[in-house]
C-alpha positions in Angstrom: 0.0 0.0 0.0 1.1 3.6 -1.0 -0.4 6.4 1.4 -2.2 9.2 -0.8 0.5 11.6 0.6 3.2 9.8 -1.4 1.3 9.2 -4.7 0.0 12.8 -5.0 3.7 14.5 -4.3 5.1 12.0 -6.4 2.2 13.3 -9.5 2.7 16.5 -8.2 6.0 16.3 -9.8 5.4 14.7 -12.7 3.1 16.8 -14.1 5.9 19.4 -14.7 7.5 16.2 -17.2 4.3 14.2 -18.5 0.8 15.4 -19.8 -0.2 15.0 -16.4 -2.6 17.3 -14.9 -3.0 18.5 -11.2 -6.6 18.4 -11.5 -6.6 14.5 -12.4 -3.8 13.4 -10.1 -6.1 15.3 -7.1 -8.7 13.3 -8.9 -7.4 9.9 -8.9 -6.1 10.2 -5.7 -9.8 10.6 -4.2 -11.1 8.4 -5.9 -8.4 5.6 -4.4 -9.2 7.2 -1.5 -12.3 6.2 -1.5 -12.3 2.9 -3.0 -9.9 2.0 -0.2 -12.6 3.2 2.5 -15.0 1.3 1.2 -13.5 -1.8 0.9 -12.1 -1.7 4.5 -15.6 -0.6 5.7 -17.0 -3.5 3.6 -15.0 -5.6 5.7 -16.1 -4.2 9.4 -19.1 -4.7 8.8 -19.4 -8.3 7.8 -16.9 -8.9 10.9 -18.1 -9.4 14.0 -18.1 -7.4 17.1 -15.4 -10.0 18.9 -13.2 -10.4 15.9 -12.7 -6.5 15.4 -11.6 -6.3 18.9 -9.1 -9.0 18.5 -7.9 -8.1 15.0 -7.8 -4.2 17.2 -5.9 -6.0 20.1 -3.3 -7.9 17.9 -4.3 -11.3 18.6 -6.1 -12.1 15.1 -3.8 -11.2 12.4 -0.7 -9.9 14.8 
């Protein structure tokens, strides 16, 4: 995984070298954003209240 922070300095800069534009590396960046947040929300919800406090307390997963 690549935090948005990265990928959005990192197309920050390249849109001085490529046709890239700051208006679609903003955009793709939200919209990863929130893919990403859904998908993890996706997955609290189908858990259950006892597996999200172990996964939480490092004994699932850790």
């Amino acid at each position: 995984m690549l935090p948005s922070e990265v990928s959005l300095m990192f197309g920050g800069f390249m849109t001085t070298y490529l046709a890239l534009t700051v208006s679609g590396d903003v955009a793709s960046a939200t919209a990863g954003a929130v893919k990403g947040e859904s998908d993890l929300y996706g997955i609290g919800f189908l858990l259950k209240n006892g597996r999200k406090s172990l996964i939480a307390e490092g004994i699932l997963f850790g």
